[in-house]
mmCIF file of the N, C-alpha and C atoms, coordinates in Angstrom:
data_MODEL
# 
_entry.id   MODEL 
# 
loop_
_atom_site.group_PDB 
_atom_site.id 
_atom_site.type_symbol 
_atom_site.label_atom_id 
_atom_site.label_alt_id 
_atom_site.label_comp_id 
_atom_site.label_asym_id 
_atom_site.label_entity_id 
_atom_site.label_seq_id 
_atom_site.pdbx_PDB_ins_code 
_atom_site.Cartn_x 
_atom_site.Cartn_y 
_atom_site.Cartn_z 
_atom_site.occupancy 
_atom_site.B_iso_or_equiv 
_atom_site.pdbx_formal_charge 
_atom_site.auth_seq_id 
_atom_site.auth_comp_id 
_atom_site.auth_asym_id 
_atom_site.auth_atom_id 
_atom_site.pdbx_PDB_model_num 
ATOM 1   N N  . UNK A 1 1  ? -229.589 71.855 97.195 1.00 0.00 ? 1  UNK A N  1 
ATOM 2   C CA . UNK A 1 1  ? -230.742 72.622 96.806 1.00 0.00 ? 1  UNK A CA 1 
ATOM 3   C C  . UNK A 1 1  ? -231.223 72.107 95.452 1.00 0.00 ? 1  UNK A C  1 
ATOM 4   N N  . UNK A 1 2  ? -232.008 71.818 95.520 1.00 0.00 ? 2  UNK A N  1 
ATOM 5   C CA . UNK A 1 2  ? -233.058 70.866 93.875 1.00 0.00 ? 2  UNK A CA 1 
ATOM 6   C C  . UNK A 1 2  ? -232.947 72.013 92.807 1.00 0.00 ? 2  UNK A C  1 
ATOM 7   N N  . UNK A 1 3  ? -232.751 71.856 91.784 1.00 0.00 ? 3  UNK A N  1 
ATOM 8   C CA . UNK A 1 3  ? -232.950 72.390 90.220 1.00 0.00 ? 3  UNK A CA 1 
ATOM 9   C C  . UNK A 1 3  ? -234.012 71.913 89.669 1.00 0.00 ? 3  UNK A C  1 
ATOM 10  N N  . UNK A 1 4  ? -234.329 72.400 88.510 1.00 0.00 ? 4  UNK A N  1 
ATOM 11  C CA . UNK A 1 4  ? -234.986 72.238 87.766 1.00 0.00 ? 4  UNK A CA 1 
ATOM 12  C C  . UNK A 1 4  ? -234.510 72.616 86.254 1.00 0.00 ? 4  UNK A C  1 
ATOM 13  N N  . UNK A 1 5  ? -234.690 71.573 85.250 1.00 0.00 ? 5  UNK A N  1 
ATOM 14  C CA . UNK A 1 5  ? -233.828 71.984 84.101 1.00 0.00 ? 5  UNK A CA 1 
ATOM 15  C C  . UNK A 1 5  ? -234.580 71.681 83.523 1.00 0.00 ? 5  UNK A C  1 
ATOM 16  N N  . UNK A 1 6  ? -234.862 72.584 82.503 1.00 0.00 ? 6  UNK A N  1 
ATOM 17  C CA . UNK A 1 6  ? -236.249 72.670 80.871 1.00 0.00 ? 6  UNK A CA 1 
ATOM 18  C C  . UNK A 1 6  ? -235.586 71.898 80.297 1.00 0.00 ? 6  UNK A C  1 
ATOM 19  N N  . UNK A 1 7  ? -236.192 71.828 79.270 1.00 0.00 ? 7  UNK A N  1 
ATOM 20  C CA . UNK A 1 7  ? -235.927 71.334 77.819 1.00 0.00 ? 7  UNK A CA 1 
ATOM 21  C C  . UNK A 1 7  ? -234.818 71.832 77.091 1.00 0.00 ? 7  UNK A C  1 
ATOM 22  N N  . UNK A 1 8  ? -233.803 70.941 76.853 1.00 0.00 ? 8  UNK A N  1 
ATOM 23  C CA . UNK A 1 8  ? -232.390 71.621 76.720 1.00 0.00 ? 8  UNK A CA 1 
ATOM 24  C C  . UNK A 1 8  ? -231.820 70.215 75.007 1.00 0.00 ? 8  UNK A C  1 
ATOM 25  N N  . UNK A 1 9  ? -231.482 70.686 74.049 1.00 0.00 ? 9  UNK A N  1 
ATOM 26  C CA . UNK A 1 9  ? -230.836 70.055 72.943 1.00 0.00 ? 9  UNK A CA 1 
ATOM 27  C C  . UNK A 1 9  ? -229.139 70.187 73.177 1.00 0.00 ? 9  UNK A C  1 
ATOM 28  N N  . UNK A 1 10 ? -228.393 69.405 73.133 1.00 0.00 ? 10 UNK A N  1 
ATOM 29  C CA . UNK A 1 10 ? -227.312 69.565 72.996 1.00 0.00 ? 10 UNK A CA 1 
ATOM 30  C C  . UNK A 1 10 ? -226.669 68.755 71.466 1.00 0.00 ? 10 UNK A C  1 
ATOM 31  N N  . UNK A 1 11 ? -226.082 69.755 70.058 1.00 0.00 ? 11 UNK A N  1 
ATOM 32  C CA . UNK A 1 11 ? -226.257 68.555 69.206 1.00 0.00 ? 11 UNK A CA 1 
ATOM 33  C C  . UNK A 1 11 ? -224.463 68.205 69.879 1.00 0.00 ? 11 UNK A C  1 
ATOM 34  N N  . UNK A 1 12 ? -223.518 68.784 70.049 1.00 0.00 ? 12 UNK A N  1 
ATOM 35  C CA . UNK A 1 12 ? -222.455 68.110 70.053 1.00 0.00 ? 12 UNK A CA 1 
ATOM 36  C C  . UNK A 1 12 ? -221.499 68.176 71.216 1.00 0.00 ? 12 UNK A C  1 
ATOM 37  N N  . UNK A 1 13 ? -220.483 67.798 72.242 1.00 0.00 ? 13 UNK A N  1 
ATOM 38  C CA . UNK A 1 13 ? -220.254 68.421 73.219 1.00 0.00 ? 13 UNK A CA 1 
ATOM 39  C C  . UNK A 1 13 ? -218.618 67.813 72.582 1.00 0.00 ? 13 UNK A C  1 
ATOM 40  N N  . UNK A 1 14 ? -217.850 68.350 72.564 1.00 0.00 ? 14 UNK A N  1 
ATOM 41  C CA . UNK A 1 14 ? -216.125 67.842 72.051 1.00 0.00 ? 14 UNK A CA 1 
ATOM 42  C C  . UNK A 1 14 ? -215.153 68.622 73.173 1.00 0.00 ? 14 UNK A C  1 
ATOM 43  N N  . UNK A 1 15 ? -214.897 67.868 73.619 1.00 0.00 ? 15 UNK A N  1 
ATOM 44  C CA . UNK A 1 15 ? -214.024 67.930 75.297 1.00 0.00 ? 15 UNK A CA 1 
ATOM 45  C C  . UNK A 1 15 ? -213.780 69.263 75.902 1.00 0.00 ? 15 UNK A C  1 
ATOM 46  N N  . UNK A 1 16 ? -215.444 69.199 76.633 1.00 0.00 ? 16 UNK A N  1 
ATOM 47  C CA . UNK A 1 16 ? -216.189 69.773 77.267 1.00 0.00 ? 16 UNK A CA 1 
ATOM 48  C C  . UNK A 1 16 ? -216.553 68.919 78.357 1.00 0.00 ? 16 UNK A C  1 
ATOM 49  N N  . UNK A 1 17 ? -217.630 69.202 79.495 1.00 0.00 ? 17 UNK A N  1 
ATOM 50  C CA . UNK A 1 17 ? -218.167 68.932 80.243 1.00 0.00 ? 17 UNK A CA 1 
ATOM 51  C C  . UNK A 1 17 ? -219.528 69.927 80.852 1.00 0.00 ? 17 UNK A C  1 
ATOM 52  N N  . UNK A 1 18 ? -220.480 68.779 80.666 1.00 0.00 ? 18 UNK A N  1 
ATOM 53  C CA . UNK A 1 18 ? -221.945 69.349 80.830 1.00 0.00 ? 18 UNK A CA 1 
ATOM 54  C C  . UNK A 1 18 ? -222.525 68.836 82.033 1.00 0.00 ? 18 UNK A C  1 
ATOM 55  N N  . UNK A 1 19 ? -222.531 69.438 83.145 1.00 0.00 ? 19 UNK A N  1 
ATOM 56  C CA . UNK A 1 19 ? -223.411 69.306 84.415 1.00 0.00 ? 19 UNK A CA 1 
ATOM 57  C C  . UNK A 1 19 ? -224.937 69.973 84.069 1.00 0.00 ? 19 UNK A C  1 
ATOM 58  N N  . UNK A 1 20 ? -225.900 68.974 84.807 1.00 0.00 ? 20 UNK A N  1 
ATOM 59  C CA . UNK A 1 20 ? -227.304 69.476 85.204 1.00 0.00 ? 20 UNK A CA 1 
ATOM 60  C C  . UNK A 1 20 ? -227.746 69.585 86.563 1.00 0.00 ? 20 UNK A C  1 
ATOM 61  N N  . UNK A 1 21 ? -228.200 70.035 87.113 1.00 0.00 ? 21 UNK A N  1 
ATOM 62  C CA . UNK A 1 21 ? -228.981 70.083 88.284 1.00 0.00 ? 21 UNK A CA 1 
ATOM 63  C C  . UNK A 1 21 ? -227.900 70.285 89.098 1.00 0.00 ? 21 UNK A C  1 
ATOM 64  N N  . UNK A 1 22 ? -227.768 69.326 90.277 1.00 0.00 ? 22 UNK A N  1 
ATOM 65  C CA . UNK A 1 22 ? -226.811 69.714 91.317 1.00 0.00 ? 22 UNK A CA 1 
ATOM 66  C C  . UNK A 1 22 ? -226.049 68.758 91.755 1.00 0.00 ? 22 UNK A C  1 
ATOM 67  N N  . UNK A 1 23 ? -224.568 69.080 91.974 1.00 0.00 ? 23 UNK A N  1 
ATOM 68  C CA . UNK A 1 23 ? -223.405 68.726 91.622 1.00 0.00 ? 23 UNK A CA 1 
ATOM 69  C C  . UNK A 1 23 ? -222.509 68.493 93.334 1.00 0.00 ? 23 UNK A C  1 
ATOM 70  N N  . UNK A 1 24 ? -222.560 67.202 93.618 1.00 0.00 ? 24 UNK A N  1 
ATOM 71  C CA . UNK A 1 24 ? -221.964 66.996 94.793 1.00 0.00 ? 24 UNK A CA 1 
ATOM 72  C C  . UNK A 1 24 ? -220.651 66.733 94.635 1.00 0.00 ? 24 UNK A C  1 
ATOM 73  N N  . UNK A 1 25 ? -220.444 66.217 93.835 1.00 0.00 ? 25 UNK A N  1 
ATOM 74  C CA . UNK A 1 25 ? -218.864 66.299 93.384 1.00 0.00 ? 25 UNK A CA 1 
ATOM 75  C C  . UNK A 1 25 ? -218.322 65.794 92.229 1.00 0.00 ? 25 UNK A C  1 
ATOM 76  N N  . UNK A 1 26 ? -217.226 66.559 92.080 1.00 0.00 ? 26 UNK A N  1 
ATOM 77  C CA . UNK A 1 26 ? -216.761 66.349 90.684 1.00 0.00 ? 26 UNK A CA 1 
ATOM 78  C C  . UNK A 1 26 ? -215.373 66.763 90.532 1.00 0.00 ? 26 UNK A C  1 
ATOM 79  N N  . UNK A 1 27 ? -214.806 65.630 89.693 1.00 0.00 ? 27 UNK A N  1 
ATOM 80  C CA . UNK A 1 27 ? -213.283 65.736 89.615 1.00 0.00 ? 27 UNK A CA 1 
ATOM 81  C C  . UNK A 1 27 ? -213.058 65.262 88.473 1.00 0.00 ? 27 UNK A C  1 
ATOM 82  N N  . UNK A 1 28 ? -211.512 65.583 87.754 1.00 0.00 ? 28 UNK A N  1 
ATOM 83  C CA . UNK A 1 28 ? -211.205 64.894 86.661 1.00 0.00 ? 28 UNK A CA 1 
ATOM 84  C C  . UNK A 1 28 ? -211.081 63.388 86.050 1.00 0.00 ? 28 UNK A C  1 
ATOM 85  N N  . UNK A 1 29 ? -211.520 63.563 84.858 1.00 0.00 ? 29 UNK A N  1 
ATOM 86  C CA . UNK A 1 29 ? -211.512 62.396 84.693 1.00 0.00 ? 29 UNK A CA 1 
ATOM 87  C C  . UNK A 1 29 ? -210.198 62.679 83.506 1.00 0.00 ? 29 UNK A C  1 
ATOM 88  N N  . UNK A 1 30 ? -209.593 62.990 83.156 1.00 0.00 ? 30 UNK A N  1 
ATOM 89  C CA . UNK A 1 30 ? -208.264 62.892 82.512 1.00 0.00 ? 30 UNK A CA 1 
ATOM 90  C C  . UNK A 1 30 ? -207.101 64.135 82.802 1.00 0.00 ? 30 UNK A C  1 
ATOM 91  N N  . UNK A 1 31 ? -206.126 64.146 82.852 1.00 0.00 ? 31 UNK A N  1 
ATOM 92  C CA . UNK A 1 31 ? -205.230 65.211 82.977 1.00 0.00 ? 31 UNK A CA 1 
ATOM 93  C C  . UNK A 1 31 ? -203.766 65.475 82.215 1.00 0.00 ? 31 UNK A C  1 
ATOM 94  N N  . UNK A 1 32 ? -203.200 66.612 81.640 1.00 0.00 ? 32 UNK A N  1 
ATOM 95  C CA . UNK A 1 32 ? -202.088 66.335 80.903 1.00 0.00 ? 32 UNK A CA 1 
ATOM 96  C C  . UNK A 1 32 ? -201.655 67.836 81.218 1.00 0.00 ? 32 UNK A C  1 
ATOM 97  N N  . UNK A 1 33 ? -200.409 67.623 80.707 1.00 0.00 ? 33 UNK A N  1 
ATOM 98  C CA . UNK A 1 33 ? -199.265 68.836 80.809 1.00 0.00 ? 33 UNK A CA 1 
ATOM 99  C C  . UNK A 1 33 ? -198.745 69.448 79.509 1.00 0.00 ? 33 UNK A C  1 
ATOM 100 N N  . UNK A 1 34 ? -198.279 70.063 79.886 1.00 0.00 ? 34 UNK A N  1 
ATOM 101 C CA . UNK A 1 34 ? -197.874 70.999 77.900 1.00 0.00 ? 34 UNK A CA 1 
ATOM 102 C C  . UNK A 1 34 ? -196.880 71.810 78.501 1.00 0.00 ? 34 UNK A C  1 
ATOM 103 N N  . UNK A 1 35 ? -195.418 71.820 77.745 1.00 0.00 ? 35 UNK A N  1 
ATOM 104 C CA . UNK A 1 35 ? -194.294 72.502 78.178 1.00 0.00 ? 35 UNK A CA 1 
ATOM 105 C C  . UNK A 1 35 ? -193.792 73.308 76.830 1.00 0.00 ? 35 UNK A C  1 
ATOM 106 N N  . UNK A 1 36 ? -194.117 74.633 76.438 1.00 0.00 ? 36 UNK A N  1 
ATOM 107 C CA . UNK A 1 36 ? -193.420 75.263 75.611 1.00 0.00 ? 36 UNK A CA 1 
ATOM 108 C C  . UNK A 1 36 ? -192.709 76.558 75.801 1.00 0.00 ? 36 UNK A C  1 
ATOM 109 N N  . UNK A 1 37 ? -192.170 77.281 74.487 1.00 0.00 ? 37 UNK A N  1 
ATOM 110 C CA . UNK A 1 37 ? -191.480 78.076 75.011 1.00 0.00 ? 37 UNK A CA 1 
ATOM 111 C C  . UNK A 1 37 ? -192.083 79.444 75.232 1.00 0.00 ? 37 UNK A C  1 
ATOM 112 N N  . UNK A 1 38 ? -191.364 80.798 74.621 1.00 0.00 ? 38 UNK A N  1 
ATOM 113 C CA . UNK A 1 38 ? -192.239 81.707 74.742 1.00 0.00 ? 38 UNK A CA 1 
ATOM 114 C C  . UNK A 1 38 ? -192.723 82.116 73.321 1.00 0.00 ? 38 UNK A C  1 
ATOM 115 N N  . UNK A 1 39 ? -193.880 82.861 73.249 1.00 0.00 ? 39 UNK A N  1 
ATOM 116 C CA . UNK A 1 39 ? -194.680 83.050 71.746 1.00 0.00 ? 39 UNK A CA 1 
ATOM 117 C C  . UNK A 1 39 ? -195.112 81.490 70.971 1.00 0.00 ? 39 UNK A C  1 
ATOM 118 N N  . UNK A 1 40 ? -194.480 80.257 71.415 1.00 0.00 ? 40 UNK A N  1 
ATOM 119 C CA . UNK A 1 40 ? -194.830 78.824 70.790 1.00 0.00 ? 40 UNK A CA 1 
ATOM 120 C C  . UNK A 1 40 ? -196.655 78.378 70.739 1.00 0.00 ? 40 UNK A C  1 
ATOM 121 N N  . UNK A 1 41 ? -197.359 79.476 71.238 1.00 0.00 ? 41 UNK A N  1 
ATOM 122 C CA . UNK A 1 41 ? -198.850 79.221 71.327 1.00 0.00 ? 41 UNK A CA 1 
ATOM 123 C C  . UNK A 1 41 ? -199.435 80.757 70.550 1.00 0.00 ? 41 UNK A C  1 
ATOM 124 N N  . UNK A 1 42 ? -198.954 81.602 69.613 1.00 0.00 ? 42 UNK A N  1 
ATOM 125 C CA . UNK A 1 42 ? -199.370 82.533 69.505 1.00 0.00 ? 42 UNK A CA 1 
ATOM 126 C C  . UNK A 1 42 ? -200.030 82.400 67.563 1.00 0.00 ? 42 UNK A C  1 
ATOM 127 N N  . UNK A 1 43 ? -201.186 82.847 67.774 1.00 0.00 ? 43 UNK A N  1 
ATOM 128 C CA . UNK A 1 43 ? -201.933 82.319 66.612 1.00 0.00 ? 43 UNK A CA 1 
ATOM 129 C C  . UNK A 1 43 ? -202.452 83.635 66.164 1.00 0.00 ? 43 UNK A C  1 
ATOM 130 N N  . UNK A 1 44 ? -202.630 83.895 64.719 1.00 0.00 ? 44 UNK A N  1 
ATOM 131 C CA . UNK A 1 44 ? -203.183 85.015 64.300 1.00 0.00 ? 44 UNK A CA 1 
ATOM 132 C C  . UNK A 1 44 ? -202.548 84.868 62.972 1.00 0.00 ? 44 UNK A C  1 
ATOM 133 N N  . UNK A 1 45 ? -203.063 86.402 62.406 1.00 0.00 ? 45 UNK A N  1 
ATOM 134 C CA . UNK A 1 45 ? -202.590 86.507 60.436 1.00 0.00 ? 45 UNK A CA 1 
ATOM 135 C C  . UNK A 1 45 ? -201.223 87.436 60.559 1.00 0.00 ? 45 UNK A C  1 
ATOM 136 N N  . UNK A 1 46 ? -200.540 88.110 61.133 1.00 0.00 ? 46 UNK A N  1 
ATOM 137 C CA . UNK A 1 46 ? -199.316 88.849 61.089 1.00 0.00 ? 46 UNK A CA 1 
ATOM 138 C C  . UNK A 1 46 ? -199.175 88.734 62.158 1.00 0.00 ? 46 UNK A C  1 
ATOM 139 N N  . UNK A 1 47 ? -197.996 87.747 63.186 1.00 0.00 ? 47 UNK A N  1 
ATOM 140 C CA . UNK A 1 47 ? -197.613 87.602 63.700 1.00 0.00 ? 47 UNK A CA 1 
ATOM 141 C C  . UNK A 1 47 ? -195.639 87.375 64.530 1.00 0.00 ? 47 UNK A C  1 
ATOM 142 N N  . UNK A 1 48 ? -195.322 88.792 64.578 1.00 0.00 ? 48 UNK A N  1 
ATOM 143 C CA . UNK A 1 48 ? -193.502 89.362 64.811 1.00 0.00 ? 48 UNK A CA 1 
ATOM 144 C C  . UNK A 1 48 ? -193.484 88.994 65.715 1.00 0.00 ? 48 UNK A C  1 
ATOM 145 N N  . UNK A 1 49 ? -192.668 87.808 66.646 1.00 0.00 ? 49 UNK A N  1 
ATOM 146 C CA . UNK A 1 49 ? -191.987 87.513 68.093 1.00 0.00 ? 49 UNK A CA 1 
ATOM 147 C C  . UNK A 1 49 ? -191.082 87.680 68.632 1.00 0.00 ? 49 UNK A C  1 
ATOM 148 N N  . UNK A 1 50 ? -190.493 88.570 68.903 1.00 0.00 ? 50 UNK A N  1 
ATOM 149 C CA . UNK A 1 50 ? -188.979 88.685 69.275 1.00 0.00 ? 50 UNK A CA 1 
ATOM 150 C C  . UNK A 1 50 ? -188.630 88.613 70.427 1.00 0.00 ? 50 UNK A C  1 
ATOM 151 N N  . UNK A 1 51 ? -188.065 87.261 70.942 1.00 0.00 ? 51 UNK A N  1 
ATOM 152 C CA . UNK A 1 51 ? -188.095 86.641 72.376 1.00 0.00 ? 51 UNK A CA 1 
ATOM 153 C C  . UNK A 1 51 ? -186.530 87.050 72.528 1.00 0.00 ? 51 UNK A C  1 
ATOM 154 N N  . UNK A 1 52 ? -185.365 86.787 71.914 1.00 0.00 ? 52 UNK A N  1 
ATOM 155 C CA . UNK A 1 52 ? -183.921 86.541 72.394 1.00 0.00 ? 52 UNK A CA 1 
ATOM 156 C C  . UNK A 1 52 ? -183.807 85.235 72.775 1.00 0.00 ? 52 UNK A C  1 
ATOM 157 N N  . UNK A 1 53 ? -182.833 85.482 73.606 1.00 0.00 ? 53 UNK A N  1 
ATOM 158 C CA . UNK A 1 53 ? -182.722 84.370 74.746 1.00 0.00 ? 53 UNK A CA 1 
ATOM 159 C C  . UNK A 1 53 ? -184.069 83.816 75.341 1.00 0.00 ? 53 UNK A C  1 
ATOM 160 N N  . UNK A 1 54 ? -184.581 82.171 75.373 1.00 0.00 ? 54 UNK A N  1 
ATOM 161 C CA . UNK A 1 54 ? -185.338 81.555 75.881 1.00 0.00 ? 54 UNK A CA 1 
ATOM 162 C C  . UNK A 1 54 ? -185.221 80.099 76.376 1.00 0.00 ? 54 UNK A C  1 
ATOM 163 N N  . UNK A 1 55 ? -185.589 79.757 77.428 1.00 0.00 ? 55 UNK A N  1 
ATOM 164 C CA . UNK A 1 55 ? -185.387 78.774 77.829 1.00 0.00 ? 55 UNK A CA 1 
ATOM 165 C C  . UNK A 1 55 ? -186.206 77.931 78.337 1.00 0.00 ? 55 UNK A C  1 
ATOM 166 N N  . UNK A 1 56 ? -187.214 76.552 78.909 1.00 0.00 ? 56 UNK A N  1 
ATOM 167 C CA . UNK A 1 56 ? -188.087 76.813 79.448 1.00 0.00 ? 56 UNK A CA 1 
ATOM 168 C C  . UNK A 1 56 ? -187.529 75.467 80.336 1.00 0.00 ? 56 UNK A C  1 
ATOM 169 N N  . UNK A 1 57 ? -188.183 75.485 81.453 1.00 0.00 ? 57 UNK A N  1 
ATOM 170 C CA . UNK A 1 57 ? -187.637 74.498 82.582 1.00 0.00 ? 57 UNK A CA 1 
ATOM 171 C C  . UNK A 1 57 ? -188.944 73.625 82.808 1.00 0.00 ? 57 UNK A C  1 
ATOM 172 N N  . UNK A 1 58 ? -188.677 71.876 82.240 1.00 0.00 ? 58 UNK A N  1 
ATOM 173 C CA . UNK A 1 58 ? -189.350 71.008 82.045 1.00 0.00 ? 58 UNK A CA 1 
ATOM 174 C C  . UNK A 1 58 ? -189.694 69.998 82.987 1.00 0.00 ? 58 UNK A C  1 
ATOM 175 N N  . UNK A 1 59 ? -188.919 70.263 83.809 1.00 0.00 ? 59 UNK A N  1 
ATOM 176 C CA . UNK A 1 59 ? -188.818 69.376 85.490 1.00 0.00 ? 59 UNK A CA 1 
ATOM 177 C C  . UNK A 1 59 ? -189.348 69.259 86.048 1.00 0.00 ? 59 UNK A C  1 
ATOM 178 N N  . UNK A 1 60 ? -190.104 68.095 86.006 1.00 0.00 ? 60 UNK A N  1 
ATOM 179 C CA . UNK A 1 60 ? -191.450 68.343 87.705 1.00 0.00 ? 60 UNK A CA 1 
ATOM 180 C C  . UNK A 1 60 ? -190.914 67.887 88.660 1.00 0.00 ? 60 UNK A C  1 
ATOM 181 N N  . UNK A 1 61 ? -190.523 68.227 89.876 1.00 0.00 ? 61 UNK A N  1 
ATOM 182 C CA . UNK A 1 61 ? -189.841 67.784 91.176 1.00 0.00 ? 61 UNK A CA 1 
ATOM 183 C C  . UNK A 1 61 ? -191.416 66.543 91.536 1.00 0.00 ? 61 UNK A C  1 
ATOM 184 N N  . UNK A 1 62 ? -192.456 67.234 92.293 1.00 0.00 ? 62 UNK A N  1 
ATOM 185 C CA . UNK A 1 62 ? -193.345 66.843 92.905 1.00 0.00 ? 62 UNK A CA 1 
ATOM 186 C C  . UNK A 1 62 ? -194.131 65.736 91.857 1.00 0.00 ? 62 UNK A C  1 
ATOM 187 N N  . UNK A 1 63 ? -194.227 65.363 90.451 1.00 0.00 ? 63 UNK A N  1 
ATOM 188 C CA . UNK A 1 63 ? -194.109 64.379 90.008 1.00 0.00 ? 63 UNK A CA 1 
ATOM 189 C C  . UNK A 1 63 ? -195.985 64.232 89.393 1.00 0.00 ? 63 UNK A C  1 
ATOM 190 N N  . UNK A 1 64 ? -196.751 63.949 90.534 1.00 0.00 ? 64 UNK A N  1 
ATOM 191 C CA . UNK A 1 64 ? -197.686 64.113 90.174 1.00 0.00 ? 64 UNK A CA 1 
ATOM 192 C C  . UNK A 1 64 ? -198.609 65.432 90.538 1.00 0.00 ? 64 UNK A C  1 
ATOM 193 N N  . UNK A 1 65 ? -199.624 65.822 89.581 1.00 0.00 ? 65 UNK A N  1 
ATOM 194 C CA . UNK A 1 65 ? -200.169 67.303 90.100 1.00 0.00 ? 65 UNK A CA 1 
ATOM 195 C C  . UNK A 1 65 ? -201.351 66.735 90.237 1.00 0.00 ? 65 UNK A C  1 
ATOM 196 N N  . UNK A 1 66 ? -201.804 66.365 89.426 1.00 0.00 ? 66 UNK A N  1 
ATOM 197 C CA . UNK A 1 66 ? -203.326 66.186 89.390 1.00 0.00 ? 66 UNK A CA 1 
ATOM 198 C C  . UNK A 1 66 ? -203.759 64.328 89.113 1.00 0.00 ? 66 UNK A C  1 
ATOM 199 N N  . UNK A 1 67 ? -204.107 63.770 90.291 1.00 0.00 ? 67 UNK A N  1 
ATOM 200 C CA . UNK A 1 67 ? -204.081 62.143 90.089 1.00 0.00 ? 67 UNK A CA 1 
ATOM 201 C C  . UNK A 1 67 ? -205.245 62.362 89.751 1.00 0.00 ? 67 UNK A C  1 
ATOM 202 N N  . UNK A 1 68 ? -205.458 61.168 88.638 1.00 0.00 ? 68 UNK A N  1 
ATOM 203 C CA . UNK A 1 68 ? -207.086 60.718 88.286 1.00 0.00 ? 68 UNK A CA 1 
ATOM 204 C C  . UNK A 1 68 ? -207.255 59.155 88.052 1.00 0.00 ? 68 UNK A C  1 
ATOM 205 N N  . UNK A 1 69 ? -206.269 58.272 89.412 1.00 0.00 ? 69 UNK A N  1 
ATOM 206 C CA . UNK A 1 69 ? -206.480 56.789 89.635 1.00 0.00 ? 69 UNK A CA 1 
ATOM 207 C C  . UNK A 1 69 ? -207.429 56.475 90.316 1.00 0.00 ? 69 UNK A C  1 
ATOM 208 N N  . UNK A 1 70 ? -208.352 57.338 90.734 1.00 0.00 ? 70 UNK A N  1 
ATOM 209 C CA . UNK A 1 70 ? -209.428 56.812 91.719 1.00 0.00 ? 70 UNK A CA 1 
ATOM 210 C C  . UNK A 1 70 ? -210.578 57.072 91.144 1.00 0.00 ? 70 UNK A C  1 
ATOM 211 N N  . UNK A 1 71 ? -210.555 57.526 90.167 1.00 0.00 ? 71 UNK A N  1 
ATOM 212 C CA . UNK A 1 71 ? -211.965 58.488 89.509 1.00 0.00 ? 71 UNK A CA 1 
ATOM 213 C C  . UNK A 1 71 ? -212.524 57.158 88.832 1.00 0.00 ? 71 UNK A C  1 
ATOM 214 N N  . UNK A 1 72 ? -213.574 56.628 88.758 1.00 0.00 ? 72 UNK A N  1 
ATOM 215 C CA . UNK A 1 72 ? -214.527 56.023 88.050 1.00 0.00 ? 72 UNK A CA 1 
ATOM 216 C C  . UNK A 1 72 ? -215.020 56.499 87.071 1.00 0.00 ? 72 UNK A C  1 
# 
């Protein structure tokens, strides 16, 4: 189905992704993983975590999740 897109400024785009009009397909073009523990992502000005015991399981059996060798 056709779009139509006005007059649009973009001053900066920092790893993002900007589609216009219409979109037959689309896939990644990079992919990554991040393994931490618990509270290790928690951001703010007074911040108490009291986890105990933690552990986190880093193992990927299946190896790859998301391929991006074919993407141009």
């Amino acid at each position: 189905m056709p779009s139509v897109v006005g007059p649009i400024k973009i001053n900066s785009v920092g790893g993002g992704v900007v589609n216009f009009g219409d979109s037959f397909y689309l896939s990644p073009k990079s992919a990554s993983k991040t393994s931490s523990g618990s509270g290790a992502f928690n951001t703010g000005d007074f911040i108490c975590t009291n986890n105990g015991l933690n552990s986190t399981n880093v193992s990927d059996p299946d190896v790859a999740d998301q391929n991006t060798t074919a993407n141009a």
